[in-house]
C-alpha positions as CSV (number, residue, x, y, z in Angstrom):
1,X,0.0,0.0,0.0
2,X,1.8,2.9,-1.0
3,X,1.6,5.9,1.7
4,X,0.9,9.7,-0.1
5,X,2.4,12.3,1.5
6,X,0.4,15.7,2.1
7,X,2.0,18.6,1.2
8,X,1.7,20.4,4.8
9,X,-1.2,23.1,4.5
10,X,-0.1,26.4,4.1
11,X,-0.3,28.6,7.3
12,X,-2.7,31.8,6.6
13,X,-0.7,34.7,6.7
14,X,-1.5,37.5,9.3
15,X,-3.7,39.9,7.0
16,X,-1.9,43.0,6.8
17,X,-2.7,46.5,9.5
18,X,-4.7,48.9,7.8
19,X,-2.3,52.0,6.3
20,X,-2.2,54.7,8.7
21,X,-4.2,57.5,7.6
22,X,-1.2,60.4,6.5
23,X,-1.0,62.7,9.7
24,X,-3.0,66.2,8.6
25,X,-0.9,69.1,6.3
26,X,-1.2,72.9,7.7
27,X,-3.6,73.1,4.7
28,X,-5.8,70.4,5.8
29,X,-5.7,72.2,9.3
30,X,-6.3,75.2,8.6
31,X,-9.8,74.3,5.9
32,X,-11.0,72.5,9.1
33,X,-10.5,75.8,10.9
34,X,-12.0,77.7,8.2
35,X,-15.1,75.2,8.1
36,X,-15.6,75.3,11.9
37,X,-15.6,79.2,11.9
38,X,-18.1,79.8,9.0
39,X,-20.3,77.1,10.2
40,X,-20.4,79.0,13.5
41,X,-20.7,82.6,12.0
42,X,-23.7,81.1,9.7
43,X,-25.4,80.0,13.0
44,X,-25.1,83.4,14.4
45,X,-27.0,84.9,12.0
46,X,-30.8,85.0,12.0
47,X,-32.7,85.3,9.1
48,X,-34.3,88.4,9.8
49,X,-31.2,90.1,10.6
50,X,-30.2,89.0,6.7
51,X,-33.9,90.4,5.3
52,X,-35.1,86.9,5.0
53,X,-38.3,84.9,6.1
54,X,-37.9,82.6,8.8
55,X,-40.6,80.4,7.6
56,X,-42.5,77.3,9.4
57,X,-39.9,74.3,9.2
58,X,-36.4,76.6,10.4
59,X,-34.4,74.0,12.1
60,X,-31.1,75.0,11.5
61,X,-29.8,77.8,13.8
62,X,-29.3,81.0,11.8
63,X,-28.9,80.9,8.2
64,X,-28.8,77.7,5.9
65,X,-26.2,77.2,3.8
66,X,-28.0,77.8,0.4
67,X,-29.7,81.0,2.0
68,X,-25.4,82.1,2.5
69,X,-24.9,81.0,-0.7
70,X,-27.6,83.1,-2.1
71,X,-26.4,86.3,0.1
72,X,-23.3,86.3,-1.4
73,X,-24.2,85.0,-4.9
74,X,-22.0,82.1,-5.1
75,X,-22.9,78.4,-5.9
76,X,-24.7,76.6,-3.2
77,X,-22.2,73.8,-4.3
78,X,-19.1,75.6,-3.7
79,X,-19.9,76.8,-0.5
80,X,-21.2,73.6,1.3
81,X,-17.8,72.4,-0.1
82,X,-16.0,75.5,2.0
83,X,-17.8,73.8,4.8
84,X,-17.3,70.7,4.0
85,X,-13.4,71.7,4.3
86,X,-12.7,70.7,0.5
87,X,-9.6,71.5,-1.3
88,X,-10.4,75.0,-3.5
89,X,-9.5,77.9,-5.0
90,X,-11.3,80.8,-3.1
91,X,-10.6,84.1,-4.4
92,X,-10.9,87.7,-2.1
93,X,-13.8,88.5,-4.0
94,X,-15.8,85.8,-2.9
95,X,-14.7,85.7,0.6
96,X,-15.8,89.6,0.5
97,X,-18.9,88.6,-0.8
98,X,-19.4,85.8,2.5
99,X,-17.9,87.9,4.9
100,X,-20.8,90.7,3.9
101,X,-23.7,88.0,4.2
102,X,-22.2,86.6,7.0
103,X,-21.6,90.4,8.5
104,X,-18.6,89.9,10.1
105,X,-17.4,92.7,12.2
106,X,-13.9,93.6,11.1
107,X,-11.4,91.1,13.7
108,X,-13.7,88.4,12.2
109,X,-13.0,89.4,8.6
110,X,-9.6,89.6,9.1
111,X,-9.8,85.6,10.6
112,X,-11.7,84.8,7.3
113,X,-9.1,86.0,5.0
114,X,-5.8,84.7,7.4
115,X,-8.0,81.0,7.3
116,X,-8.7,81.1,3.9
117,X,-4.7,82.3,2.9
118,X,-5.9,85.3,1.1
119,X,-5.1,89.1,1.3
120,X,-8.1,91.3,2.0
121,X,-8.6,93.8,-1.0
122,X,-10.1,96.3,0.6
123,X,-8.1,98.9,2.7
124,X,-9.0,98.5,6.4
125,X,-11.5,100.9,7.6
126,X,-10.0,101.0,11.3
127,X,-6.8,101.4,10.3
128,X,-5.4,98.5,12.5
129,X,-1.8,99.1,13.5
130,X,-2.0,102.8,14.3
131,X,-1.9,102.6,18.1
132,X,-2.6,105.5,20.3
133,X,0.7,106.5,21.0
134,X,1.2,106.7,16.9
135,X,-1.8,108.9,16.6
136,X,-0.8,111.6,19.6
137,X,2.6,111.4,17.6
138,X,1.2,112.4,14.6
139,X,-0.8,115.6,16.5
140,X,2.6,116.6,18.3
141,X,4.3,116.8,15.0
142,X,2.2,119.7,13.6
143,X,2.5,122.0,12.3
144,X,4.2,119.7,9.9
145,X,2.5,117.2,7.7
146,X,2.6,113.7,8.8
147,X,0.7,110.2,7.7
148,X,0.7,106.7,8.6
149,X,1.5,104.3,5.0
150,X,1.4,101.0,4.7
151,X,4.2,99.5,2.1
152,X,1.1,99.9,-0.5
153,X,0.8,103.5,0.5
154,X,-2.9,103.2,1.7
155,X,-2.7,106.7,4.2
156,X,-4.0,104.4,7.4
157,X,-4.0,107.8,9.2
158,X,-3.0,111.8,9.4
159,X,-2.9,115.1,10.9
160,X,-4.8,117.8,10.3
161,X,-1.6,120.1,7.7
162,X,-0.6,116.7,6.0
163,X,-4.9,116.3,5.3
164,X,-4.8,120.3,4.5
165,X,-1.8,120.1,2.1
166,X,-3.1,117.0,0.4
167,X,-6.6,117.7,0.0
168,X,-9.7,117.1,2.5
169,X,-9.0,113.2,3.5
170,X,-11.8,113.2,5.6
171,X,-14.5,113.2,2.5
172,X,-12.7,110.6,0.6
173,X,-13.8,107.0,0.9
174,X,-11.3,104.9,2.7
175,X,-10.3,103.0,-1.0
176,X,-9.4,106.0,-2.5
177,X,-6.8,107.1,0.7
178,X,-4.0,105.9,-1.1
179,X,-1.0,108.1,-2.5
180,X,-0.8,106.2,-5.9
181,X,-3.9,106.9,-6.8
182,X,-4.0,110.2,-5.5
183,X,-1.3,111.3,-7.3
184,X,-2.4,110.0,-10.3
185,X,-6.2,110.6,-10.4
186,X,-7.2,113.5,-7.8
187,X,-6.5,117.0,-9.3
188,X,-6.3,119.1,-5.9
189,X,-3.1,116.5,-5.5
190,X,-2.2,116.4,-8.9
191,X,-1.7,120.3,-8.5
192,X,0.5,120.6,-5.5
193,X,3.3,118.6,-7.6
194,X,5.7,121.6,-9.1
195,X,7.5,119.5,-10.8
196,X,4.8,116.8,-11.2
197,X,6.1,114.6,-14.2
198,X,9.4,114.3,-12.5
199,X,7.6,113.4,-9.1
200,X,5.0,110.7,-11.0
201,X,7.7,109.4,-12.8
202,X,9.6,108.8,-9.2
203,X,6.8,107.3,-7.6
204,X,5.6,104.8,-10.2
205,X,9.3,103.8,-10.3
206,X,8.7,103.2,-6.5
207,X,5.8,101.6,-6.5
208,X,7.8,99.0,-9.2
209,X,10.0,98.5,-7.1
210,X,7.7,97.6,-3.8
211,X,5.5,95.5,-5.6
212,X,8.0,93.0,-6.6
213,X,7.6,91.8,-3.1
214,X,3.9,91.7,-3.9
215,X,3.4,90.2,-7.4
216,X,0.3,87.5,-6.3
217,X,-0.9,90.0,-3.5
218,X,-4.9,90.4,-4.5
219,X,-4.7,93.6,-2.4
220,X,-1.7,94.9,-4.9
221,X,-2.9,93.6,-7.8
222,X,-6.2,95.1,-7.4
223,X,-4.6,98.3,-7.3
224,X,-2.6,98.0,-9.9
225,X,-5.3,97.2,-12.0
226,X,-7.2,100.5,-11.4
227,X,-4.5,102.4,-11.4
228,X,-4.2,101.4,-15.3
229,X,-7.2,101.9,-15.9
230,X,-7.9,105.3,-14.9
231,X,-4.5,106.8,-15.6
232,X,-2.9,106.8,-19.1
233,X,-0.4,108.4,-17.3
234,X,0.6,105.7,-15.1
235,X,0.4,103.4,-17.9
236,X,2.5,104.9,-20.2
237,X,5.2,105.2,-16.7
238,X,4.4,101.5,-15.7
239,X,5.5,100.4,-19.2
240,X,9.0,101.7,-18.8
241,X,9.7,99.4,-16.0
242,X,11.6,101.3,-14.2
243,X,12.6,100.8,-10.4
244,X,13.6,103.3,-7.4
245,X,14.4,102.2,-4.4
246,X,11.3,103.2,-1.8
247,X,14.2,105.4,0.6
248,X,14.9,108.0,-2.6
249,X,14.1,110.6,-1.1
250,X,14.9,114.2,-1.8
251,X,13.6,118.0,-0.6
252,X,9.7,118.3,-2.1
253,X,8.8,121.3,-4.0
254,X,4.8,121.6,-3.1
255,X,2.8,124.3,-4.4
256,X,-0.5,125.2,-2.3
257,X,-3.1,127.7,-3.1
258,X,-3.1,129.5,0.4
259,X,0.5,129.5,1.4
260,X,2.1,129.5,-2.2
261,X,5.2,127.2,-2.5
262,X,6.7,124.8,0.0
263,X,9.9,123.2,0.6
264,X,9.9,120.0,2.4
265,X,12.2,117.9,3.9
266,X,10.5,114.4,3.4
267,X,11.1,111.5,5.8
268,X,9.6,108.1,6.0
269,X,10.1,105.7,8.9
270,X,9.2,101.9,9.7
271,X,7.1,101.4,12.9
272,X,7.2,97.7,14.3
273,X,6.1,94.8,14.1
274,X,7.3,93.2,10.9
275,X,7.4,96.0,10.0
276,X,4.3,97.9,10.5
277,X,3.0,100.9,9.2
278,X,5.4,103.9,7.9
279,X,5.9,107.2,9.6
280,X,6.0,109.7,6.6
281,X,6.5,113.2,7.4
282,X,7.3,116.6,6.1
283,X,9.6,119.1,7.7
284,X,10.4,122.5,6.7
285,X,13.7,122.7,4.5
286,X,13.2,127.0,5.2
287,X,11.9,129.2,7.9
288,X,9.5,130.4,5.5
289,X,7.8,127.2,4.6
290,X,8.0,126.5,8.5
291,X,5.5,129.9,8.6
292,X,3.4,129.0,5.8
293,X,3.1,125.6,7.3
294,X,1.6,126.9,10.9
295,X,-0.3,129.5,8.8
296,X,-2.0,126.6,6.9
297,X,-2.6,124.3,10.1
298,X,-4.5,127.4,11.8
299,X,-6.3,127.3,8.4
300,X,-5.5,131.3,7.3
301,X,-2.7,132.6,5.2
302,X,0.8,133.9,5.8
């Protein structure tokens, strides 16, 4: 009787652990924070504080996603994918449009546009960064003209000569506080330069020059954009591509129609942190510009 051998039976082998799910990015962090806070600024929001019907069947707290989406006029898609923490593209535009239905105050706008990794492109209307000790500074300085820039030279804040020498600050709208486009589209400015095509000329070259840090800033490019549009000036300058280094300064010949011509001595300064905002001022290069200047801060004439 002949004996067959068995092959021995295979052992099973141990089924292999599930992967590990990959530990989260920053990116993947921060859409979760972004989804958690406009999920909770959505449930803040009643509908009649947005101007719409509450209606019979309201279970969600606040506002419903699609009634956001409608606020802002995006896709109702799109923005339950924000939610949802999806991977997208979200432009400033759009996160203008949800921070206005979701009326976020302007600390809360700021987090939207830091969670989102987007630039606001809209001047801030509080001027954040200008502490009380910068603003008394700005008072002590006059009669001498002085503003608070940023490095896109939005005028964050002044005192009352560099808002006289300019032109009335106070009446325009925060957007259109910027020296760029002052100098470039406001006549009353336009008017003060004496030598105005060499002082353009300088500060488009400037401008060049800061913006190279700045190239897929929304905030910059927005500028940019309406500064070629309104000005064939500027565009004619910003097609020469030319470049001056932002500390280039030099005495300021300013003409004014009350105290007649000024020399100025013109000075800029970083404040901290990071750096913040920039201390520009104008001092007298002459005792008489000093007395024009104190004439035109008391409002009357030399």
């Amino acid at each position: 009787m002949t004996t067959m051998l068995q092959e021995p039976r295979p052992v099973d082998a141990p089924a292999p652990a599930p992967a590990s799910p990959p530990p989260p990015t920053a990116d993947d962090v921060r859409r979760g924070e972004l989804a958690a806070f406009l999920r909770s600024r959505r449930e803040r929001v009643s509908p009649e504080q947005a101007g719409l019907p509450r209606g019979p069947r309201r279970r969600t707290p606040g506002l419903r996603r699609e009634e956001v989406a409608h606020l802002a006029a995006v896709g109702v898609t799109w923005y339950t994918w924000l939610e949802q923490a999806r991977d997208i593209k979200v432009s400033p535009q759009v996160l203008d449009a949800v921070a206005r239905a979701l009326r976020l105050d302007r600390s809360e706008r700021s987090h939207l546009f830091a969670l989102a990794n987007a630039v606001d492109p809209l001047p801030e209307t509080d001027c954040p960064g200008v502490s009380a000790d910068l603003r008394m500074m700005l008072d002590r300085l006059e009669p001498f003209p002085a503003c608070i820039q940023n490095s896109r030279y939005d005028i964050l804040a002044y005192n009352r000569t560099y808002s006289a020498l300019m032109c009335d600050l106070d009446k325009l709208p925060h957007e259109e506080r910027n020296c760029m486009w002052l100098a470039f589209t406001n006549a009353e400015v336009r008017a003060t330069f004496v030598d105005r095509e060499e002082t353009i000329r300088a500060m488009a070259a400037k401008f060049r020059a800061a913006m190279a840090e700045h190239l897929a800033d929304p905030a910059w490019k927005h500028l940019l954009a309406k500064l070629l549009r309104a000005s064939p000036e500027f565009r004619a300058l910003w097609a020469r591509h030319e470049v001056a280094p932002v500390t280039a300064y030099r005495v300021r010949t300013l003409w004014h129609a009350r105290t007649g011509e000024l020399h100025l001595n013109h000075t800029s300064l970083w404040t901290g942190p990071h750096p913040g905002g920039r201390l520009v001022t104008f001092t007298p290069a002459d005792a008489t510009t000093h007395e024009r200047l104190t004439a035109l801060t008391r409002g009357g004439t030399p």
